[in-house]
C-alpha positions as CSV (number, residue, x, y, z in Angstrom):
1,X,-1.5,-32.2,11.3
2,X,1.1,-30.8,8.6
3,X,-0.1,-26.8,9.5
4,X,-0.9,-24.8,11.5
5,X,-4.2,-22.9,11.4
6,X,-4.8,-21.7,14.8
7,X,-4.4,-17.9,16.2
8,X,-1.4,-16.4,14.1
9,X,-0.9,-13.3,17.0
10,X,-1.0,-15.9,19.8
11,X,2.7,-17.7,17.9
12,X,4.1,-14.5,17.0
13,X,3.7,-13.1,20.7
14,X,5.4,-15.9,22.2
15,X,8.0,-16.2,19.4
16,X,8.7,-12.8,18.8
17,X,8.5,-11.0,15.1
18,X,7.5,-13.6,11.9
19,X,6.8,-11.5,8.9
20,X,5.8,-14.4,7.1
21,X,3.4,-16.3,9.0
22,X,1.2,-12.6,10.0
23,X,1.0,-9.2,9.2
24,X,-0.4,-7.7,12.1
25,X,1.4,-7.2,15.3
26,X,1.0,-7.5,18.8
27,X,-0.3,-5.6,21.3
28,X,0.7,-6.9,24.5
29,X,5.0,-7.7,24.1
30,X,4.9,-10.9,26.4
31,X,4.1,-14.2,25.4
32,X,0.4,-15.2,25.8
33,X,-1.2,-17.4,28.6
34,X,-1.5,-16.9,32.4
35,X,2.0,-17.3,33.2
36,X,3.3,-15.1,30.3
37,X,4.7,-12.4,32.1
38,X,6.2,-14.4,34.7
39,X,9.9,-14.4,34.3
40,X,11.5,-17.9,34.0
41,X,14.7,-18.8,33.4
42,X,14.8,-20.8,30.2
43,X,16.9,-24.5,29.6
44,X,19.4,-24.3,26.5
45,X,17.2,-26.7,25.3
46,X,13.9,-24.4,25.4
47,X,16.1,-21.6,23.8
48,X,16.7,-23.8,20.6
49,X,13.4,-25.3,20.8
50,X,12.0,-21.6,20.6
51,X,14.3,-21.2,17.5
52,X,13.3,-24.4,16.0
53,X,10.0,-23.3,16.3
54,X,10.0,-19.6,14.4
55,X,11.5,-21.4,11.6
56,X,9.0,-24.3,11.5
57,X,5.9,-21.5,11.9
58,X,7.7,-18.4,9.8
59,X,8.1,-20.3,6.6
60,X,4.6,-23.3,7.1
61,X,6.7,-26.7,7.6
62,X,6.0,-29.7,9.1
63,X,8.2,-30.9,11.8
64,X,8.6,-33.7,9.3
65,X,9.7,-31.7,6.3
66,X,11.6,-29.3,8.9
67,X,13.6,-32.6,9.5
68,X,14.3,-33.8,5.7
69,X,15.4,-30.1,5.3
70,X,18.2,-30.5,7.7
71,X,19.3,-33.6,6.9
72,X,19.4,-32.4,3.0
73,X,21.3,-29.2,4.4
74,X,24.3,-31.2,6.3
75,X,24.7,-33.5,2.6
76,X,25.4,-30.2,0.7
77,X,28.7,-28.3,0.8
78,X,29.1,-25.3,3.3
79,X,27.4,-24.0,6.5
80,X,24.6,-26.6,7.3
81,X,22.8,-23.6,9.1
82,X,23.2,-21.1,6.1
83,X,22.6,-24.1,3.5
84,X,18.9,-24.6,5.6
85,X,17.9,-20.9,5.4
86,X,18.5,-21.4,1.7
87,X,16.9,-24.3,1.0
88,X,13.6,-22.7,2.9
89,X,13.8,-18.8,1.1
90,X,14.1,-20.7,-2.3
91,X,10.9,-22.5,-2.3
92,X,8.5,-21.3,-4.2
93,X,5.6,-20.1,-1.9
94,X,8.1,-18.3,-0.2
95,X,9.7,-17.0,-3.3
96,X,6.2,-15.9,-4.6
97,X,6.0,-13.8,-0.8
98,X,8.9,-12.1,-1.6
99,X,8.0,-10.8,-4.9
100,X,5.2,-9.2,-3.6
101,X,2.2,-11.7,-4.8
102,X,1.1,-12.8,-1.7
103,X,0.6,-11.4,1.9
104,X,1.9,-13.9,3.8
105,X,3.2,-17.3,3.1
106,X,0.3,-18.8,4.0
107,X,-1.7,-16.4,1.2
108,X,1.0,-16.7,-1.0
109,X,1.2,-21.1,-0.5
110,X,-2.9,-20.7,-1.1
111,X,-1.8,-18.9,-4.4
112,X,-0.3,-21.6,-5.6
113,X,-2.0,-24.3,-4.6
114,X,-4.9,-22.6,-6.4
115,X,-2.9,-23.0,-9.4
116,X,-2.6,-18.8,-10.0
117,X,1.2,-19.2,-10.2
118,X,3.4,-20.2,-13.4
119,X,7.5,-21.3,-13.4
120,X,8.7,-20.9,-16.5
121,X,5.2,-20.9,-18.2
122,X,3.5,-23.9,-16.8
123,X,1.0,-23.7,-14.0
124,X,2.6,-25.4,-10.7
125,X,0.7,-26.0,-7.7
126,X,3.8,-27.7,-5.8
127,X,4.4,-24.9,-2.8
128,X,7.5,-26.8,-1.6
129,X,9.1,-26.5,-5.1
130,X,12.7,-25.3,-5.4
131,X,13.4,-22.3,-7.4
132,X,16.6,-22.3,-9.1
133,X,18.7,-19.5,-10.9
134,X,16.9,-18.8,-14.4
135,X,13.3,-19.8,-13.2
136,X,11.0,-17.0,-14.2
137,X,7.8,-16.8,-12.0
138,X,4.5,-15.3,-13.2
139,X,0.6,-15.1,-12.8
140,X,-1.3,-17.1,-14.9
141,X,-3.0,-15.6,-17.9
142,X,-6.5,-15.0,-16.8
143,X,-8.5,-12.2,-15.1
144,X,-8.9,-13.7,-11.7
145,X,-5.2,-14.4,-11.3
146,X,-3.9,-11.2,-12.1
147,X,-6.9,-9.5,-9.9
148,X,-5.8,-11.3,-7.0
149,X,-1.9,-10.8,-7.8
150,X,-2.6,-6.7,-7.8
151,X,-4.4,-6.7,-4.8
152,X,-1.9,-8.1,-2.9
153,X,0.9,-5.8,-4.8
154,X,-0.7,-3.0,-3.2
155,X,0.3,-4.0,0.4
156,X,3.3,-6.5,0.1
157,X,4.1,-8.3,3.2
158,X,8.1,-7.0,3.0
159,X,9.3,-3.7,1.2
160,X,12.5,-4.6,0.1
161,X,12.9,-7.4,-2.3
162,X,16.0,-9.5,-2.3
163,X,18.7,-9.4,-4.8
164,X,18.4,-12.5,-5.8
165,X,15.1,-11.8,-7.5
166,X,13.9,-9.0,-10.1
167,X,10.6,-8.5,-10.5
168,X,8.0,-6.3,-13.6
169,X,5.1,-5.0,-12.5
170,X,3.3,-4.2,-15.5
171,X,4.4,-7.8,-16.8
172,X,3.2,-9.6,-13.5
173,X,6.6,-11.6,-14.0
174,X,9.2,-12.0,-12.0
175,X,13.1,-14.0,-12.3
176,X,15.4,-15.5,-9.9
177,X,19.1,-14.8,-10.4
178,X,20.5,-16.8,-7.7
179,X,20.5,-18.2,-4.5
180,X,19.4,-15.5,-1.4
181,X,21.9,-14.1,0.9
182,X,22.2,-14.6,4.4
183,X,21.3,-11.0,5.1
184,X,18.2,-10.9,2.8
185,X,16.5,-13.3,5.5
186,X,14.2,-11.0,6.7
187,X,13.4,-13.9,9.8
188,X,15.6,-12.7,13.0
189,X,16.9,-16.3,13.9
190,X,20.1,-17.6,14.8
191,X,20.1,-20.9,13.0
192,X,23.3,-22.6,14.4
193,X,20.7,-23.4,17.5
194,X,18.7,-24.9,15.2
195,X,20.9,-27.1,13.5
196,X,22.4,-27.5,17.3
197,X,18.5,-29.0,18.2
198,X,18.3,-31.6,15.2
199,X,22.0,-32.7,15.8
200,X,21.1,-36.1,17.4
201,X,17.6,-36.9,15.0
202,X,19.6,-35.6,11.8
């Protein structure tokens, strides 16, 4: 099974903060289950695991596409773990979740899939699209698109958008500029472990 649709609350208490996977937050600040506040000393192999998984359940991968994402990051140039953050904040469900559209990812993946969202004036319904600099993302032209587009504008899932992306209100459009800087990741990860964990599959 490609996602994940089980308790949201129950993932972020035992991986800590994922503003794009759920809005809420936890309660109760130790992982969930009956040995959840027992203190255990963790393997350095459960400690990248862990950071392998807030990645995978933060942005809605597959372990699968997770996988092809690393192995594209170590062809390009530059940090492989910087070059993976990259390649994840520029697609475009996530890209439509930073602008505000959407909730979450998964609301703002459902967007699209739904076929509300336009790149450069055409309808695509490909969440796992890469933006590029010069793409200009908007809401389809009809009533229940831009309905659904200002209800979610009201209460955006982050407050701050990225430089790499300007965004109208009043036009419902929005333009990347570039590619997203390492401190615009709004995910608290440390993704050298991650690369660390795929270093034998990749």
């Amino acid at each position: 099974m490609s996602r994940y649709r089980g308790p949201r609350l129950r993932i972020a208490r035992r991986l800590g903060e994922l503003p794009g996977l759920t809005r809420k937050s936890a309660k109760r600040a130790y992982p969930p289950g009956q040995h959840g506040q027992a203190r255990k000393k963790r393997s350095e192999y459960a400690i990248r695991l862990e950071e392998k998984q807030k990645l995978r359940f933060n942005y809605g991968v597959s372990e699968r596409q997770l996988l092809r994402y690393v192995r594209k990051a170590r062809r390009a140039a530059g940090s492989t773990g910087q070059v993976l953050l990259q390649l994840l904040e520029m697609r475009l469900d996530n890209t439509v979740f930073r602008m505000g559209l959407g909730p979450t990812i998964p609301g703002a993946r459902q967007l699209v899939n739904h076929g509300h969202v336009t790149v450069n004036g055409r309808v695509v319904d490909i969440p796992s699209y890469q933006c590029r600099a010069g793409d200009v993302i908007g809401v389809r032209d009809s009533d229940r698109s831009r309905k659904l587009a200002e209800a979610n504008l009201q209460f955006p899932g982050l407050a701050h958008l990225p430089s790499h992306l300007e965004f109208d209100k009043n036009k419902m459009e929005g333009k990347v500029n570039g590619v997203v800087e390492r401190e615009w990741v709004a995910l608290p990860i440390n993704e050298l472990l991650v690369v660390e964990y795929y270093s034998r599959q990749a």
